[in-house]
Every structure is written in C-alpha cells, then in structure tokens.
N, C-alpha and C positions, 0 to 999 in steps of 0.2 A: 284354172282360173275360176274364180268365185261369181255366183251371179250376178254381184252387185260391181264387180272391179271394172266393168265400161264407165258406167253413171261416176262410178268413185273419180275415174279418170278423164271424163270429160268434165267432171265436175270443179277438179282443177283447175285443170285448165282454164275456164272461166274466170274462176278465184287470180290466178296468178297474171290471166291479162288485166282485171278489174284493178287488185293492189297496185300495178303496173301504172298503169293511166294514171293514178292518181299525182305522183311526180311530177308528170309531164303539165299540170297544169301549175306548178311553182316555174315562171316567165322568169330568166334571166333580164334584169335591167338593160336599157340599151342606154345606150353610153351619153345621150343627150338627155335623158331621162334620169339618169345619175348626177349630172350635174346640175339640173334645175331642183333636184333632192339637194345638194350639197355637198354629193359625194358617195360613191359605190356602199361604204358602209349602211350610211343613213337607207338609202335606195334599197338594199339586203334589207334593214331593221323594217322599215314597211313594209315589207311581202309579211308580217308580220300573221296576217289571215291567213294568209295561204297555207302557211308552217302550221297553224291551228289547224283548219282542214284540212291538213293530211295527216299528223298525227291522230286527231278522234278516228277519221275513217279509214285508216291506214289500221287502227290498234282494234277496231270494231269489225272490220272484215277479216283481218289476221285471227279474233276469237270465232269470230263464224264458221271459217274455213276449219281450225280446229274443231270443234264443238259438231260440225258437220262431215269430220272423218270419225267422229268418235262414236258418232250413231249408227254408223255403219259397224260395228262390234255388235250392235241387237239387229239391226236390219239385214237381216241374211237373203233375201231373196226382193224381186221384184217384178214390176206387173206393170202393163201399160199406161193406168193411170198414174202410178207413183213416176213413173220418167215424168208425165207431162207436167206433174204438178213441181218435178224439180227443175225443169225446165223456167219455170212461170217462178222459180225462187229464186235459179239464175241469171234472170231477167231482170230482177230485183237488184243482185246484186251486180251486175255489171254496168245499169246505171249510176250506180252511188259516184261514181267520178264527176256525174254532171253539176245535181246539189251539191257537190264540195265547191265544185270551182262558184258556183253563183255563191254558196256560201261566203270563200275568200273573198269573189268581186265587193259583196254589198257589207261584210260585217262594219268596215270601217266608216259606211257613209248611213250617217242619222237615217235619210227615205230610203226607205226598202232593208233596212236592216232587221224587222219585224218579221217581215215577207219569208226573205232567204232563210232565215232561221225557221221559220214553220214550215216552209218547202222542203227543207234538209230536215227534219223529224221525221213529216210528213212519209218522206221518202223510207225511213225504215218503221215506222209504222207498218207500212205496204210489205216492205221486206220480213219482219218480224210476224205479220198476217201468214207468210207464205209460208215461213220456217215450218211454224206451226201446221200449217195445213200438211205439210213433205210428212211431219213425223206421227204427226195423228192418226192418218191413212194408213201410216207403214205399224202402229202402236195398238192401235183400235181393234181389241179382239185378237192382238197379239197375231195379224191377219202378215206380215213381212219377218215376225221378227224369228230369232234362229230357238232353235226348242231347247238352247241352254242359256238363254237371254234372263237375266238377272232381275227376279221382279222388282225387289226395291229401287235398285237402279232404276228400271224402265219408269216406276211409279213419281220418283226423284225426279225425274230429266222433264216424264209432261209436266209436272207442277212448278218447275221452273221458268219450262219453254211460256206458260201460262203470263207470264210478269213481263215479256219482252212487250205486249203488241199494248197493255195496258200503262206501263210503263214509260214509251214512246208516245202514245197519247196524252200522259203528263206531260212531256215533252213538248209536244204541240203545240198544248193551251198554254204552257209558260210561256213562249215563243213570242204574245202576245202581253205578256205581263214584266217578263224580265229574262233577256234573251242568254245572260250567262247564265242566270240559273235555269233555262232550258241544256244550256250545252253542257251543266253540270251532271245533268241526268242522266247524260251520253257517255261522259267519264264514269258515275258510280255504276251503269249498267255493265259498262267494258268489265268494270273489277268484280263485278257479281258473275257474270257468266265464264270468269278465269277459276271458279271455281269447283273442284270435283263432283260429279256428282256422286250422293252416298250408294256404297252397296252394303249389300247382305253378309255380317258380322262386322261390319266397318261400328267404330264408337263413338 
C-alpha cells in the first residue's frame, strides 16, 4: 500500500458523500403544491434552480475529485500537516451541498438572489484557497512529491491551481453586478480545469 492510499481513500469518500447530498436537496413536488403550479409538469419545470445547482456543483466537484486523484501521481508521500490541511479542503468540500441548496432556494426570487450567488462563490473561493494550500505544501521544494514527479507537469498544475481562488473571486464581485455572468465563471472554470495538464515532451 502506498503512503498516500489512506488520505486518497478517505478522501473519497468525502468526495462521494458531498456529490451524494447534492441530489437529495432537488424536493420532489407534493402533490398540493403541483396543483396550485398547474400541474406535476409545470411543478418539475420550477425546481428549475435546483437542476442549476446541482449540475455547476455536481460537474465542479466531480473535476475536483479528478484533478485531486491526479495529484496524487506527484504526491508520493505524506506528513502531518499535509492530512490537516486536506482535512480543512474536505471540509470545504463537503459543505458545498449547503450553498447549492440556498443557491436553488433564492436564484428565482429578485431579494436575496445577489446574496445566494456570492454565498455559493464565496464558498469555493474558500475551497479553491484550500486546494491550493493541499498542493503547495506537498509542491513547495518538491518537499511530498515522488523523485520521478514530472517538472513541467508539477510547474503546469501550480500555475493553473494559481487561476481557481483568483478566478472565483471574479465570481464574487460579479455576484453583485450580474449573477448569470457570476455562475458563468463557474461553467468556464469547470472546462478550464477538465483540462490536462502539460508534461515533459507533450507539444
């Protein structure tokens, strides 16, 4: 067993209760509530938010979760502080279920729809803080990583990880300006970090 395969596998674990929750907060219709809608259809087409938050943070935690087993190919070993500080990334991301649902609750009502949308950036701001701190630590002087760890790669992955916490700050302050083009950010981030990072003779 490798010295990182506990962390890798509790670190799942997290990942896959956190994507989990997120479902549970799309409420089936109850049956009186479908008809002061018009009808079970209509009643479905309004949860309308909800299906938004859980696709962005369904498709942003499923790149996380990748992009977070993929570090693990340079992070070969580890050390007391690097658990805590993925702990404290875990933590991050096992709330994102809460902002989604306030998300759903408020995007459709004018007050508080400013709010919920900088709450739910806010929130991977924090997250996006954390990532970076896990890999920095483990990066930093090549102090975790395995002694056949890829430099361009490794050099590629921090100047990337660099755009997530700056990024979602954009996100933030649109939040208050123009909240689709805040949760657009959340979409072109998801596609930017689906992408490989380069290695050594890659063209």
């Amino acid at each position: 067993m490798s010295e990182t395969a506990r962390v890798e596998a509790f670190s799942d674990g997290v990942f896959a209760i956190a994507i989990t929750l997120l479902v549970l907060e799309i409420r089936v219709p109850e049956p009186e509530a479908a008809a002061r809608a018009g009808g079970l259809v209509r009643a479905l087409a309004a949860l309308w938010p909800s299906y938004l938050g859980y696709l962005i943070s369904f498709v942003t935690i499923g790149i996380m979760w990748a992009n977070h087993h993929a570090i693990y190919q340079y992070i070969r070993r580890s050390d007391r502080y690097f658990l805590l500080i993925n702990v404290v990334f875990l933590m991050c991301i096992a709330f994102i279920p809460f902002p989604t649902a306030v998300l759903a609750a408020y995007l459709p009502v004018t007050e508080g729809r400013q709010a919920a949308v900088a709450y739910y950036s806010a929130t991977y701001v924090a997250t996006a803080l954390a990532y970076n701190a896990l890999w920095w630590y483990g990066a930093w002087g090549r102090r975790l990583l395995g002694h056949d760890a890829d430099p361009v790669a490794v050099r590629t992955i921090s100047r990337r990880y660099l755009v997530g916490p700056a990024a979602y700050g954009v996100s933030l302050a649109l939040a208050f300006v123009n909240v689709w083009a805040s949760l657009a950010v959340h979409g072109v981030l998801a596609a930017f970090y689906l992408l490989p990072e380069r290695r050594s003779g890659a063209m």
